[in-house]
N, C-alpha and C positions, 0 to 999 in steps of 0.2 A: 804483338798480335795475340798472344793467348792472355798477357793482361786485359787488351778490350775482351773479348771474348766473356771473361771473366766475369768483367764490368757489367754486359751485358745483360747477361745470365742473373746479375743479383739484381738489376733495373726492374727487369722481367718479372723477376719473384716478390721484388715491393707493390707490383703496378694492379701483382694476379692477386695478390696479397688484399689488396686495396678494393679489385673488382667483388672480393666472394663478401668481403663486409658490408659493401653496401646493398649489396646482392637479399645480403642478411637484414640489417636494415630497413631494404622497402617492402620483405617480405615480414616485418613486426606492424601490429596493429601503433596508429595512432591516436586512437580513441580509443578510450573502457570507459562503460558502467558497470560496475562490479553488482556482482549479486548481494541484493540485502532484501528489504523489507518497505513497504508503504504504510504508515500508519495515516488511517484518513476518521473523517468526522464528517458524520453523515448531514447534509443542509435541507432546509427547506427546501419543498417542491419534489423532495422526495414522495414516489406514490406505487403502488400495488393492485394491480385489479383486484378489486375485488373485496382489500381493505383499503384503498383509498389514503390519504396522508400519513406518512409515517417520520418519526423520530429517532435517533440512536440512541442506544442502551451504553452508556461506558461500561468498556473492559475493566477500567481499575487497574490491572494488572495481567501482564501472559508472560506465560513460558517462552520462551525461545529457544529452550535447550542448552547443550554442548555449555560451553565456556560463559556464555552470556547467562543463562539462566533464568530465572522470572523478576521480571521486570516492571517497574510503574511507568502503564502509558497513558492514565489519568484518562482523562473523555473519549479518546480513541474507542468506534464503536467495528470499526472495520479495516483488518490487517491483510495485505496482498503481498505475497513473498515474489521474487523474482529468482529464479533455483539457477540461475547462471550468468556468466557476463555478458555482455552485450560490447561485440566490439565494431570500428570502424576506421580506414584509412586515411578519408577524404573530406571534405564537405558534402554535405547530401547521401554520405554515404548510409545503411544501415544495417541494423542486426536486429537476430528475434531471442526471446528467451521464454521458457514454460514460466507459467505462472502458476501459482497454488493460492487459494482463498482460503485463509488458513481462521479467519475471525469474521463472525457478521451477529450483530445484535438489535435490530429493529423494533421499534413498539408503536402501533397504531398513535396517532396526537391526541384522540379523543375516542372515549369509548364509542363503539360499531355495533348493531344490530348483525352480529356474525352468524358462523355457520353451526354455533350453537349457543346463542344466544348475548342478550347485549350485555359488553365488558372488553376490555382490551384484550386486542391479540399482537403473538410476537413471532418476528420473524428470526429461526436459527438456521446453523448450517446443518445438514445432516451428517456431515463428519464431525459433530462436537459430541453425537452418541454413537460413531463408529459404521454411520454410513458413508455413502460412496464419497468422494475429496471432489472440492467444486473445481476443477482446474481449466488453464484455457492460456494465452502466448502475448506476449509484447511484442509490438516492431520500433525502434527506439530507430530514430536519422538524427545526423547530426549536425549540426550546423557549423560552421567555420570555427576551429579552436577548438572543438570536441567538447566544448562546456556549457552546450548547451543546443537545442532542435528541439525536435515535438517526434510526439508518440501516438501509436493507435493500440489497442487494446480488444481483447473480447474473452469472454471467459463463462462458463457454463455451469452455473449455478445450481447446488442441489439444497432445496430447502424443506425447512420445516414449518408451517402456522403453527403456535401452541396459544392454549388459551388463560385468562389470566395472569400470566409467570412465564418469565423464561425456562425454568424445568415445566410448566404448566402440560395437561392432556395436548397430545400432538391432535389438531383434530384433520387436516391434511399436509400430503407430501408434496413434493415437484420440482420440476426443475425449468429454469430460462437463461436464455444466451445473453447478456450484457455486453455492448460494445460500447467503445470511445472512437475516437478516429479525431487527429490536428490539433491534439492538446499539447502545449509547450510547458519546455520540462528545464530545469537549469540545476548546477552542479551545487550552486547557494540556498541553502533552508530559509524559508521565510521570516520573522523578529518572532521571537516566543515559539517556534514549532517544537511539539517534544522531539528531543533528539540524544540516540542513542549512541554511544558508541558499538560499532558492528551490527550494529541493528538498520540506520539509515543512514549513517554520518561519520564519515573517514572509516570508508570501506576499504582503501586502499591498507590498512592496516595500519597506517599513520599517525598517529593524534595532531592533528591541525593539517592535512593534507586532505582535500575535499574534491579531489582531481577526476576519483572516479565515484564518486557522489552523484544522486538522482532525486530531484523533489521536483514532481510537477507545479505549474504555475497556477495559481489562483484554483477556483472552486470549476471542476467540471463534472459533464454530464454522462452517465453510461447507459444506453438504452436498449430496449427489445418490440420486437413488432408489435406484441399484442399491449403496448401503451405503458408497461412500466416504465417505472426511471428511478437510478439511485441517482443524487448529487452530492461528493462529497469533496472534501479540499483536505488540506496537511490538519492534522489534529495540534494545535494549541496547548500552552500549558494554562490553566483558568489564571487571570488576573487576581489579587488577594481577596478586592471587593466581591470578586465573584463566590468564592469559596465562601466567606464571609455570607453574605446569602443564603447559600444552600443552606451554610448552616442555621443561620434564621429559620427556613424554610423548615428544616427537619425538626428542629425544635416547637417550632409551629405546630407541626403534624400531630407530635407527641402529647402536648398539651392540649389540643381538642380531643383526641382519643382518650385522655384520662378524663376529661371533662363529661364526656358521652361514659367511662365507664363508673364513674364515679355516682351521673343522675340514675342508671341501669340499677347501680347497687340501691 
């Protein structure tokens, strides 16, 4: 009798044992996007009231800070940090995270009869001189397997026009609300996308584990009432031909300007 007893008693403490882990369990996230970073490249059909078609400036290179440090993201003209994870249990489930617009470098296509005068203008952030931070939230759902759903986005833009140059006279200030909404996003970077370690690719802290990884799908659109539109996709690393080019290109430049200083002289 006091052997069952016994028996019982330890049944009990495996079964309770058994109830608080699972307990545990269905209270752990089944999906993460971990916080990192968006490196995008701005496309055609990008436009601005006001300056009308616009082009990305490459970064070249940013800082990231902490461990990562400054980085080559090559033509990337616009970086969107995500400041936290995004988790979810289910299918369809979702989660939100702050965003920070931490990069934006635009330049008119073609020189514009502007607001002081014809010549290119460019569009910056005004936290690259220590104004306000362009900030605004993700809603990130997920679709079955947690590796992939779509996303909506908006974020509130504080900018600069300067004229010229990117350091150029600021000739106005402002700001506008940018949204997305049913862009599909997946845990796999697309062939040639620059990709960092901790920056957008094996956030989980992994090398080769891309589980809580985020890259949106193809080129999409972020818009504001009064008709702007940025469109940009995952920034690329240039093809060699392409470099190759440029550098043509720049060479180019160089040699007609000695040519023009050379008849001057």
């Amino acid at each position: 009798m006091i052997l069952r007893s016994l028996r019982m008693v330890a049944s009990s403490g495996v079964l309770g044992l058994a109830v608080i882990l699972l307990t545990a369990s269905e209270g752990r996230a089944a999906f993460e996007v971990a916080a990192g970073y968006d490196l995008f490249q701005t496309q055609p059909g990008t436009t601005f009231t006001g300056l009308g078609d616009l082009m990305g400036v490459p970064l070249g290179t940013f800082d990231f800070g902490g461990a990562i440090g400054t980085q080559d993201v090559g033509i990337t003209d616009t970086i969107i940090q995500r400041t936290s994870a995004v988790t979810g249990t289910v299918a369809g489930s979702s989660g939100s995270s702050p965003l920070i617009m931490q990069a934006l470098q635009l330049e008119t296509v073609t020189p514009i009869n502007g607001p002081v005068g014809l010549g290119n203008y460019f569009l910056t952030l005004q936290s690259s001189r220590g104004g306000p931070a362009s900030t605004g939230s993700i809603t990130i759902t997920f679709a079955a397997g947690g590796l992939s759903g779509t996303f909506s986005s908006s974020i509130d833009v504080f900018y600069d026009v300067r004229f010229g140059s990117l350091s150029g006279a600021i000739v106005t200030s402002g700001d506008l609300l940018l949204t997305s909404s049913g862009t599909p996003w997946t845990n796999l970077p697309p062939p040639g996308a620059v990709a960092i370690n901790g920056v957008n690719q094996f956030l989980s802290g992994v090398d080769g584990d891309r589980t809580k990884d985020f890259w949106p799908v193809g080129p999409f659109v972020e818009t504001e009432p009064g008709g702007s539109r940025h469109i940009v996709t995952t920034a690329m690393v240039p093809e060699p031909s392409s470099v190759l080019l440029a550098g043509m290109g720049t060479i180019g430049v160089g040699i007609r300007r000695w040519r023009r200083c050379r008849r001057a002289a």
